[in-house]
GUDREN-982465 format. One record per residue (C-alpha): x, y, z; residue number from 1; residue in three letters. Coordinates in steps of 0.001 Angstrom, whole numbers, plus 524288, in hexadecimal, padded with zeros to 5 digits. Example, Ala and Ser with C-alpha at 12.3 -4.5 7.8 and 13.67 -1.06 7.14 Angstrom:
<nodes>
- c1;c2;c3;n;res
- 8300C;7EE6C;81E78;1;ALA
- 83566;7FBDC;81BE4;2;SER
</nodes>
This chain:
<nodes>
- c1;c2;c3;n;res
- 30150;463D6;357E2;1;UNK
- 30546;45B60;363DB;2;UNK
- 31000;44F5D;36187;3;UNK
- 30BB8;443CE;359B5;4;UNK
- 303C4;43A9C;363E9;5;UNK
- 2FE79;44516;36BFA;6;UNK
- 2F013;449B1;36ACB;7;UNK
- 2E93E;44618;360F8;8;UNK
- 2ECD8;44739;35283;9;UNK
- 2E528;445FC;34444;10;UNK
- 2E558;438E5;33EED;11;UNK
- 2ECD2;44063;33327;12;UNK
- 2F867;44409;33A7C;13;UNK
- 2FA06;435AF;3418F;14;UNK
- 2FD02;42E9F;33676;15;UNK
- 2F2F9;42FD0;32963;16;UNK
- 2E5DD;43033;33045;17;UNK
- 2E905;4228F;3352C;18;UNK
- 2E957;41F6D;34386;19;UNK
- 2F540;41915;34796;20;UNK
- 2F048;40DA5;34BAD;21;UNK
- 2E9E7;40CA2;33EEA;22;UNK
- 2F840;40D02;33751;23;UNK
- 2FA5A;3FF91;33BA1;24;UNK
- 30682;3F916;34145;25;UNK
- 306E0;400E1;34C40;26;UNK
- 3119B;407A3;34735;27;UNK
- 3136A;415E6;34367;28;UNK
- 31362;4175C;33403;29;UNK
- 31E04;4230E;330A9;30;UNK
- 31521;42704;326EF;31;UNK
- 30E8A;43016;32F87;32;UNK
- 31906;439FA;33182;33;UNK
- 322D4;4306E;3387A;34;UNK
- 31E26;437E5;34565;35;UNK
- 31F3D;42ADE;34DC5;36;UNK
- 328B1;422E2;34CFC;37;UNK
- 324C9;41280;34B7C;38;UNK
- 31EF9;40CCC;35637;39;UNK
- 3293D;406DC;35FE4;40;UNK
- 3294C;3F7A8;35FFA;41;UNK
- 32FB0;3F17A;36ACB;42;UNK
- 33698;3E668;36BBA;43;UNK
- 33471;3D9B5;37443;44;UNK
- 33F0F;3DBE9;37C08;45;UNK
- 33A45;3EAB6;37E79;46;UNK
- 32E7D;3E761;380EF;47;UNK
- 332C6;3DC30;38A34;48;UNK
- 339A7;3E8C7;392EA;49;UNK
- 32F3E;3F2C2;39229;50;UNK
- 3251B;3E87D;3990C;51;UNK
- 32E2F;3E3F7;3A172;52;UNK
- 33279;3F29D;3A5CD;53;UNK
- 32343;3F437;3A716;54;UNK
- 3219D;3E695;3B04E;55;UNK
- 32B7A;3EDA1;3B88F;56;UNK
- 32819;3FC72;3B95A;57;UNK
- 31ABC;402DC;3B1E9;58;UNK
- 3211B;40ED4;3B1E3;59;UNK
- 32E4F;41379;3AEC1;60;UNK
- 33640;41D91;3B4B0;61;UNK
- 33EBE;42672;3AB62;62;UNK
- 34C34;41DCD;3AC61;63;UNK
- 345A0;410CC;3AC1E;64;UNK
- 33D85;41771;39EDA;65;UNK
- 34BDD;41BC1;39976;66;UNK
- 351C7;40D7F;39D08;67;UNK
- 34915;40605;397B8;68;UNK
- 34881;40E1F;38A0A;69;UNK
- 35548;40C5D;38A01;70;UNK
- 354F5;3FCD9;38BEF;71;UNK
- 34BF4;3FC5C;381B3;72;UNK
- 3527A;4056A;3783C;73;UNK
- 3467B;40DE5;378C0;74;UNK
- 3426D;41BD2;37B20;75;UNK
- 33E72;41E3C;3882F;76;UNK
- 33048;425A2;382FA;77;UNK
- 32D2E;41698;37D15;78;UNK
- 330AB;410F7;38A9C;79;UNK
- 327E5;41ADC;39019;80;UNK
- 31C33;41826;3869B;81;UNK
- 31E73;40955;386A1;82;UNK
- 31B97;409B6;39632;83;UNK
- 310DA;4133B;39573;84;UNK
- 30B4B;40A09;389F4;85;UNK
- 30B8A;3FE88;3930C;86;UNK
- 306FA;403D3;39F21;87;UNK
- 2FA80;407F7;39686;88;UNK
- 2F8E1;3F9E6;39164;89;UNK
- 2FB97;3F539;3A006;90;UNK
- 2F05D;3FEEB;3A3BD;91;UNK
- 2E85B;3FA7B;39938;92;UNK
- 2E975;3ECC5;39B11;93;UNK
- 2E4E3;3EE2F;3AA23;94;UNK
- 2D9CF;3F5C1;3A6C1;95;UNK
- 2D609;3EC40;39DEE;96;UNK
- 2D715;3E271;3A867;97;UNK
- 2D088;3EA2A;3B11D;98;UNK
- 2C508;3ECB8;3A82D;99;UNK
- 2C444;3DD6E;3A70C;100;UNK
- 2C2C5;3DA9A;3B60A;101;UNK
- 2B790;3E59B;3B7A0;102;UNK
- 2B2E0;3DF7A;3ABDA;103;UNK
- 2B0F8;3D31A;3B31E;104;UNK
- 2ADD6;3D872;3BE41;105;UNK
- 2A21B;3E07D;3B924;106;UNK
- 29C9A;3D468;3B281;107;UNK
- 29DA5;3CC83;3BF94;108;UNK
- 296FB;3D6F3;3C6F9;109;UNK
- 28BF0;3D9E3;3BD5F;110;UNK
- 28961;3CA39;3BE35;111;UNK
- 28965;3CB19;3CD56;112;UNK
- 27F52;3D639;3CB6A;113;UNK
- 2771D;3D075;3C29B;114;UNK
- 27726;3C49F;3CBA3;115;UNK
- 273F0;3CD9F;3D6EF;116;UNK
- 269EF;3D589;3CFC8;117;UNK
- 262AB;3C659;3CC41;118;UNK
- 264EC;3C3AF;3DA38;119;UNK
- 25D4B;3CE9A;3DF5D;120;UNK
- 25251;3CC79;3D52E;121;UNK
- 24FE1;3C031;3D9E4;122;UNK
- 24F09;3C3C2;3E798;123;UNK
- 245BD;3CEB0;3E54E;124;UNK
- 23BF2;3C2E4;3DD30;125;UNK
- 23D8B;3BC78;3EA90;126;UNK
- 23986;3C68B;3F502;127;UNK
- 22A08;3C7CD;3EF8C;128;UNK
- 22507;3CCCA;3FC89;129;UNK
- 228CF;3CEC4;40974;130;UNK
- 22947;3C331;411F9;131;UNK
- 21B65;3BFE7;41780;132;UNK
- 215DD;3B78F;42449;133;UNK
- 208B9;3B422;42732;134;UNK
- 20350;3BD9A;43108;135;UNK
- 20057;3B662;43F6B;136;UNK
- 1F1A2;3BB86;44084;137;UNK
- 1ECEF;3BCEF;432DC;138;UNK
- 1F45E;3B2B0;42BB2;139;UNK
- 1F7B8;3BCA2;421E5;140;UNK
- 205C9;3BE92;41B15;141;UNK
- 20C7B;3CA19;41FD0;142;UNK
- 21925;3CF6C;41FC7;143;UNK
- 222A5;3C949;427D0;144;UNK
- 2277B;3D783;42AEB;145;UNK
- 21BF4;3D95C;431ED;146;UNK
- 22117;3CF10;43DB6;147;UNK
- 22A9C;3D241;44796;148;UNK
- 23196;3C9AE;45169;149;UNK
- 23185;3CD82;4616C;150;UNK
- 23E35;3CCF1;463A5;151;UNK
- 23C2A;3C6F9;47213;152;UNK
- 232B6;3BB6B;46E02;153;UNK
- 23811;3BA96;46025;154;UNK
- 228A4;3B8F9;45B55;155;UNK
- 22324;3BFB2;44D7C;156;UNK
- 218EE;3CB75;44F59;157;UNK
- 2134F;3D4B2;444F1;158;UNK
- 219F7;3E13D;44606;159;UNK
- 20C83;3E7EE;4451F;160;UNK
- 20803;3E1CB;44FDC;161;UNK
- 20A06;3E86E;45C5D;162;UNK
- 2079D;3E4A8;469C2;163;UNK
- 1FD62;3EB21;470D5;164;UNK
- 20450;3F597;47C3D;165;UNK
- 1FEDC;3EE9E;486BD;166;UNK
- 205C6;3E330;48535;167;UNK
- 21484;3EB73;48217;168;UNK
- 2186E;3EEBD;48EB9;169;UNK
</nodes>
C-alpha cells in the first residue's frame, strides 16, 4: 500500500466512506485513524509574509525556503506547499482570464462574420446578370465583354469583329 495521499485509495480507508470534503470544516476529523494531522491555519500576519515573499520571488531557493519557515515558525515542507498552492491559484486565475478575453474575442469575431456572411448575400441579390449594352448594328443587349477599346483611338469595337486583312497592313 503506497503512503496516505498517494494513488488512489477506497473511500473506506479515507475516513468512513466519506470524502473529505464531505466531513465538513475543512478540517481533518481524528476519527479516521489520526493519519493527518489538522489542517494548518495561518495567521494574518503569516499570511501577510508568504504573499509578500511570493510578490518578490515565485520560486524559492532552498535557504530562502529554510528562512522563511523559520520566520514563520513553520516547517519548511508547508512553505514549500503554500508556494506551490499559490502559484497554482496564480495559474488558475490567468487562465481564467485568458479564457475570458478569447471568450470575447470569439463572440466579436463570429458577429463580424455573420456581418460579412449578410454582406456577401446581399451582393450576390445584386449582381443578376452580367452587365449588358445595346449592340451598335442590331440594337440588341449584349454583353459588355463583348467590346474592346483600340488602344490608339481609344474607340469601343466588338471583339468578334475583325477587320478584314486587306485593310491590316
Amino acid at each position: 500500500m503506497q503512503p496516505e495521499g498517494f494513488g488512489h485509495e477506497p473511500a473506506c480507508e479515507r475516513g468512513g466512506g466519506v470524502p473529505r470534503r464531505e466531513r465538513g470544516g475543512g478540517e481533518e476529523e481524528e476519527g479516521d485513524g489520526g493519519h493527518r494531522p489538522k489542517k494548518l491555519r495561518l495567521t494574518k500576519e503569516q499570511s501577510r509574509l508568504l504573499e509578500e515573499s511570493f510578490r518578490q520571488n515565485h520560486t524559492l531557493n532552498p535557504k530562502q525556503k529554510e528562512a522563511l519557515a523559520s520566520r514563520l515558525r513553520l516547517r519548511p515542507r508547508q512553505v514549500e506547499v503554500w508556494f506551490q498552492n499559490r502559484r497554482a491559484r496564480t495559474k488558475l486565475k490567468q487562465t481564467e482570464m485568458e479564457c475570458e478575453y478569447l471568450k470575447r474575442c470569439f463572440g466579436s469575431l463570429t458577429e463580424e462574420n455573420r456581418r460579412l456572411q449578410r454582406e456577401v448575400e446581399e451582393l450576390r441579390a445584386l449582381r443578376v446578370a452580367p452587365p449588358t449594352i445595346l449592340s451598335p448594328l442590331t440594337r440588341q443587349p449584349m454583353p459588355a465583354s463583348a467590346l474592346t477599346m483600340c488602344p490608339r483611338c481609344q474607340r469601343l469595337t466588338m471583339a468578334n469583329h475583325r477587320r478584314p486583312p486587306s485593310a491590316a497592313a
